[in-house]
N, C-alpha and C positions, 0 to 999 in steps of 0.2 A: 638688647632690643635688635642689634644689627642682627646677631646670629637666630634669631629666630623669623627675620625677615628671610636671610639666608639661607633656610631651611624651608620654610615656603617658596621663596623661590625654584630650588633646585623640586623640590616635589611638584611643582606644579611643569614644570621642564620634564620630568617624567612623566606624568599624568597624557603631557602631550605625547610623546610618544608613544607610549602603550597604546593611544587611544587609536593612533596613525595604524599602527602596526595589525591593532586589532581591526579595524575598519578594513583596511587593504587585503586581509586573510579573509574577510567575510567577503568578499567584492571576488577573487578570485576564487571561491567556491561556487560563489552563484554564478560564474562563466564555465565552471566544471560539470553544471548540471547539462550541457549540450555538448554533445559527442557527433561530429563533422560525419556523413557518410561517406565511405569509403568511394574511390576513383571508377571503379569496376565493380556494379551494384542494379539490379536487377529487381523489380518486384512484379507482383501477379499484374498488376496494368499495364507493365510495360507488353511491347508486344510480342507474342510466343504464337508456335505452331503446337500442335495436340495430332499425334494420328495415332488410329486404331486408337483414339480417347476422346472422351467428350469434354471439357473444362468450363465450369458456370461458376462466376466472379460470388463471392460471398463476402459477411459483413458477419462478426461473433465476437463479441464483448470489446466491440474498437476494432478488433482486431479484421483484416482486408487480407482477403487471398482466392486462390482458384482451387476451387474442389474438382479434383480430374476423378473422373472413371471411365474404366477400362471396358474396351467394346468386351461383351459376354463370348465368352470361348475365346478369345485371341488371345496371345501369348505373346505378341508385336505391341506394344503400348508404348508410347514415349513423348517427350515436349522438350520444346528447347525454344531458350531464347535467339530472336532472328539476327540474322546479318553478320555471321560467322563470330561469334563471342562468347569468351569462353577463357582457359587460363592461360598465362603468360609465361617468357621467362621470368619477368620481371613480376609478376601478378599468381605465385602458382598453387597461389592455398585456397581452399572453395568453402566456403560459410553458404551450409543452406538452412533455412527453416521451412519446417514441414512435418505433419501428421500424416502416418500411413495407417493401412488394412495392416500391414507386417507383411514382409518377403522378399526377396531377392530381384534386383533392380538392378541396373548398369552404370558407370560414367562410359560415354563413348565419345570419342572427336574423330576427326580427320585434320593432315597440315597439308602444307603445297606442295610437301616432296613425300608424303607418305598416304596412301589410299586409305579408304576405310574397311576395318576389319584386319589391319597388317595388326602385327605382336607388336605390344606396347602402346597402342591407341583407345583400349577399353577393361573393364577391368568390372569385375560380379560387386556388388554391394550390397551387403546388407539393410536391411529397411525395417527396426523393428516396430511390432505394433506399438503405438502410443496412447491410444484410443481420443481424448479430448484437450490431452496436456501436449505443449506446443517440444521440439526436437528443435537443435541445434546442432549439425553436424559439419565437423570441418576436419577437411581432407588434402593432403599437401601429395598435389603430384611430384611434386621434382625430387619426391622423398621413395618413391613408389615402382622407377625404373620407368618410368614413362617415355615411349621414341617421341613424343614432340617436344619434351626438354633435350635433346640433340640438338644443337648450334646448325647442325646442317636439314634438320626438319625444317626450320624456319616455323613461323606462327600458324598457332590453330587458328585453321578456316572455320571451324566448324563444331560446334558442341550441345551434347544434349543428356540429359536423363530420362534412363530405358525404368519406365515400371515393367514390364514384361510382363508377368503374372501376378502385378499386385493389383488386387479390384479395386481400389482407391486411393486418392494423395490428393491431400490441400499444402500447398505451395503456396508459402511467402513472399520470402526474397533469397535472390541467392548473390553472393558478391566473393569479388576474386580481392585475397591479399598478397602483403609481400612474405611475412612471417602468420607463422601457426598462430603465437601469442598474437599479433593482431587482432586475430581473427575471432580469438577467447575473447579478447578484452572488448571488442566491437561487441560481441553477443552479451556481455556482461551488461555495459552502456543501455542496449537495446530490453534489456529484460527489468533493468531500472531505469526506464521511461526515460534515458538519456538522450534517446535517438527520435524526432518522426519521423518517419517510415513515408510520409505521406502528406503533400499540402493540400487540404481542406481547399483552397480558394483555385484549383487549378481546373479546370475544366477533362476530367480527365474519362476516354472512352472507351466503350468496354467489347471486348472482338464475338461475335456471334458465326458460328461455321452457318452458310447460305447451302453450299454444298461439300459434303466431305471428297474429298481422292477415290477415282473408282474406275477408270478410264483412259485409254492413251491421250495424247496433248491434240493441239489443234493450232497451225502455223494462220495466225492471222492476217498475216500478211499474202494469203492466197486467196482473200476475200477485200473489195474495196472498203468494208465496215464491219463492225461486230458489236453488238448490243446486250444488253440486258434488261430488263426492265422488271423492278421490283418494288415491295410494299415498305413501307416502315411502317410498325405499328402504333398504334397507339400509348400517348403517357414516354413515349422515347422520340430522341430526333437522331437525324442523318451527320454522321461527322467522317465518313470516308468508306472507300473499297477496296478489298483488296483481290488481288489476283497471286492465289499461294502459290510460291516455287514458279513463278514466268519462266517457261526455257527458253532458251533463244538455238539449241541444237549447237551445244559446244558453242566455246567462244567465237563473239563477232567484233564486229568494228561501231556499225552502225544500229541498232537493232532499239528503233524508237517508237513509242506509240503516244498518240495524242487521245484526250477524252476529254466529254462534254458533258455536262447534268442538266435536264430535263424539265422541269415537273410536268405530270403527264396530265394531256389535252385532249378527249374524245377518243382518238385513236392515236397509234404509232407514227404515222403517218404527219399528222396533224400537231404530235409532242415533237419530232425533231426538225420540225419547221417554225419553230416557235421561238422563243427569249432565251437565252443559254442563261442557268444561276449562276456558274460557273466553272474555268478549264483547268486542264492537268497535262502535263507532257511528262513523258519519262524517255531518257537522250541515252544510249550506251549502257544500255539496261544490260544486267550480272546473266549469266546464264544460271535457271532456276535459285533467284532469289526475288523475294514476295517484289511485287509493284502494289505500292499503298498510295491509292490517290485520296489527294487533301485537296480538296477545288476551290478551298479557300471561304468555305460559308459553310456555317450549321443549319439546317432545314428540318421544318415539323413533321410529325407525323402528316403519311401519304404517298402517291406512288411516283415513282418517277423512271426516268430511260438514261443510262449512262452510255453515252453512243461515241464508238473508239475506230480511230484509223491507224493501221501500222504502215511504216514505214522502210523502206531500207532494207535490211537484213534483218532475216528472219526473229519476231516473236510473238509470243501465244501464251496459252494457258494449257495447264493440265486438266482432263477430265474428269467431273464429278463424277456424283449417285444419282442418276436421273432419280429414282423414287424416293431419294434422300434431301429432295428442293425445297430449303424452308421460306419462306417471310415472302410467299405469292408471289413467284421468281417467273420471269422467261427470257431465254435468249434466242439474237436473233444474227442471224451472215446472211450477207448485202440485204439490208432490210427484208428480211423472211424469216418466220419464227420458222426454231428451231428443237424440234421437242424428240429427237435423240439423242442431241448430245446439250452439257451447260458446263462452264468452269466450275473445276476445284477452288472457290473464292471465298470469303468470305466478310462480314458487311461491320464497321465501326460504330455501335450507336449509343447517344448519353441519354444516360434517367432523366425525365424532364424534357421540356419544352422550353426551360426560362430564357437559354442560349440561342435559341432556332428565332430567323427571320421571317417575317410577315412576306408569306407569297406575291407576286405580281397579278393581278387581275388576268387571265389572258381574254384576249380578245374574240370577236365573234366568227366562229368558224362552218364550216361546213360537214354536212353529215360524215358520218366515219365510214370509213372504206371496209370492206372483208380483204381481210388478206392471208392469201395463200399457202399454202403449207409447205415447208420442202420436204423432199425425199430424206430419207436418213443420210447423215452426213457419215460418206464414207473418212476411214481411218487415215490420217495421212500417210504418205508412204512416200512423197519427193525426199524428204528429210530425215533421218531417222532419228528415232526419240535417244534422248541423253542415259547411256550406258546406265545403269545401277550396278553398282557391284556385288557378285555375289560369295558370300561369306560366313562365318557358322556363326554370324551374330545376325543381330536384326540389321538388315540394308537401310544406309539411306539413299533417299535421292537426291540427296543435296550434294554440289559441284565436290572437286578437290580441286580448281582452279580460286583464286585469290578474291573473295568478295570483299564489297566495300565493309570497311572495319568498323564497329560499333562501341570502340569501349575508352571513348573519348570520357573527361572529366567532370560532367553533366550527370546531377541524378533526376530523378521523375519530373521535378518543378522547375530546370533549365537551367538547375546555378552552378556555376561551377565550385566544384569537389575536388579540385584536383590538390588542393594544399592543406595546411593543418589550419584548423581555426585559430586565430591569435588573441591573444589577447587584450582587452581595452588598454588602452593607452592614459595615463593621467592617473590621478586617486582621486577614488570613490568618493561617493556622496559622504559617508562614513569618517572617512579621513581626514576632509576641507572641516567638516562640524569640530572632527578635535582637536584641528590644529586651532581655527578656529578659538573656541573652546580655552585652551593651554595660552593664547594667545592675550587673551582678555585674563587672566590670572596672575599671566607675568607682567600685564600691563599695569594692575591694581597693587603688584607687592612693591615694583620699582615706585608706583605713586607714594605706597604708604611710605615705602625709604626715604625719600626724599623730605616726607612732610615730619618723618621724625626728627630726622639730623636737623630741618628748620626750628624745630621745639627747642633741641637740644642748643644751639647755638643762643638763642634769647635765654 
């Protein structure tokens, strides 16, 4: 009798472990189905510049990205994400997803000690056609002779993808690694649903060009105000503006502007004498890098005036397309509309209304004034516009001075990505049950032992 209590015992001592073991192996698979996005990580929302392209956000079986096309005839086509970002020492392999036309495209950057267009800063790429099936492609500069992996380049300010003559790309995401294999196994993750790409619960907004690049700049600051006043349309609301590439004419010290939002009141006049929604300052602003004002409130469809004073040392905006004005635009220097020239800008707006605040009433005002037209606005010439370099690739007009850095540890939804996901701590629901379980086993063979050996004795 003892040895078959003994033998129950030890099996059910087994029993528990297996059952541990087995629990805690299903418990760390189901932490295996989420794959951490990488430090250095990029998607169609975030915010990118498009020239000589158009980019309209799309939505295809789940799947979120920007269908670019290429302006018809041009051969200058390109996007890049803003605020000098792009690959590292430490970061030098490039994962992009994306669907081309098929053709020959560029990677190009610039660093702080090397121009754009020098050897070793761009490089032809291939783009084959794909037609609906989605491309993973990844690409390891430090492998490639590239001058900004030189210790004395210092870091790329600056990086973008040339379509040139490709008439179309839908752009995913693009993210920088340490290793190649990285880069495969992230795309692996992402293609078996290990990765979102994307939080559903973020309020997230979508960039519309107001006006494209067409025009020299305009020193704001030789006007006591500068304006704009435009529409949102319908079914969308207001979540910010931007002013693409601000130059400030080579590095300054000082080069600030302050802005104001509106909702518009009868006339011009009458809307910048009225209730501000909300302010924006930009304090030591980059020479040509964007000024994205967030006033701090989401606002419904309707029109409003964002009314801006610079300060200090020189900055402005590049000039648009006059005949290129979308969303019922007009600007205005020292309150006078101004209908030669408008900023190269363009406007932040989200689907829906559900986000946007209930307007303030405004108050009883007085009839609207006519106001006046100015003269065309001559070109500046106190200051001269920021060099472009010229080179047997496409130019940019973005600095080779040091802009603020953008490739902090933060992906789309604001959480930091900078480490590996870890693993839960403790054993699984799975494992308590068998220990559990094996627990009440051993408790019932030790009872019966004892209630034998008491037989056994009487």
């Amino acid at each position: 009798m003892k040895k078959i209590f003994a033998f129950l015992l030890t099996l059910a001592l087994c029993m528990t472990c297996i059952g541990a073991a087995f629990a805690e192996e299903a418990g760390t698979g189901a932490e295996a189905e989420s794959a951490a996005l990488p430090d250095f990580y990029k998607t169609c929302m975030d915010d990118y510049t498009a020239i000589n392209c158009v980019g309209s956000p799309e939505t295809e079986n789940g799947v979120k990205y920007l269908h670019i096309v290429g302006d018809e005839g041009t051969d200058d086509a390109y996007l890049f994400p803003e605020n000098g970002w792009g690959p590292t020492l430490d970061h030098p392999v490039l994962l992009l997803k994306y669907r081309s036309a098929g053709g020959v495209g560029q990677f190009f950057f610039t660093t702080a000690a090397i121009g754009a267009g020098q050897p070793g800063t761009y490089t032809d790429q291939e783009f084959p056609a794909s037609g609906t099936e989605w491309q993973y492609l990844v690409y390891d500069f430090s492998q490639n002779g590239f001058a900004c992996f030189d210790e004395e380049a210092q870091k790329v300010v600056f990086f973008r993808i040339d379509l040139n003559a490709i008439e179309w790309m839908d752009y995913s995401y693009v993210a920088f690694f340490k290793t190649a294999d990285e880069a495969n196994a992230f795309a692996e993750d992402e293609k078996a649903g290990k990765v979102t790409l994307f939080d559903e619960t973020k309020i997230v907004p979508v960039k519309y060009v107001v006006s494209p690049r067409g025009s020299d700049p305009q020193n704001f600051v030789n006007h006591y105000s500068s304006a704009i006043e435009f529409t949102v349309p319908e079914g969308k609301s207001f979540f910010g503006y931007v002013l693409s590439a601000a130059p400030t004419w080579n590095a300054q010290e000082n080069s600030n502007l302050e802005a104001t939002i509106y909702a518009w009141n009868r006339d011009y006049d009458t809307t910048v004498e009225g209730t501000p929604l909300g302010t924006f300052r930009e304090e030591q602003h980059v020479d040509n890098i964007n000024i994205v004002m967030d006033f701090g409130v989401i606002l419904p469809p309707g029109k409003y005036v964002i009314y801006m004073v610079a300060e200090d040392d020189p900055i402005g905006a590049w000039g648009g397309t006059i005949d290129d004005v979308a969303f019922d635009a007009m600007f205005y220097f020292d309150d006078t509309e101004n209908e030669s020239w408008f900023p190269y800008s363009e406007i932040l707006l989200i689907d829906g209304t559900d986000h946007a605040i209930e307007l303030p009433t405004p108050g009883p005002t007085a009839e609207p004034t006519e106001k006046p037209t100015a003269a065309p606005t001559e070109e500046a010439t106190e200051i001269p516009a920021t060099d472009i370099p010229a080179t047997d690739v496409p130019a940019t007009d973005e600095p080779v001075s040091e802009p603020t850095a953008n490739n902090g540890g933060e992906d789309n939804s604001g959480k930091d990505k900078s480490g590996e996901s870890e693993g839960k701590k403790g054993l699984s629901k799975g494992a308590i049950a068998g220990i559990i379980a094996g627990a009440v086993v051993v408790v019932c063979a030790v009872v019966a032992i004892i209630v034998g050996v008491k037989k056994k004795k009487k």
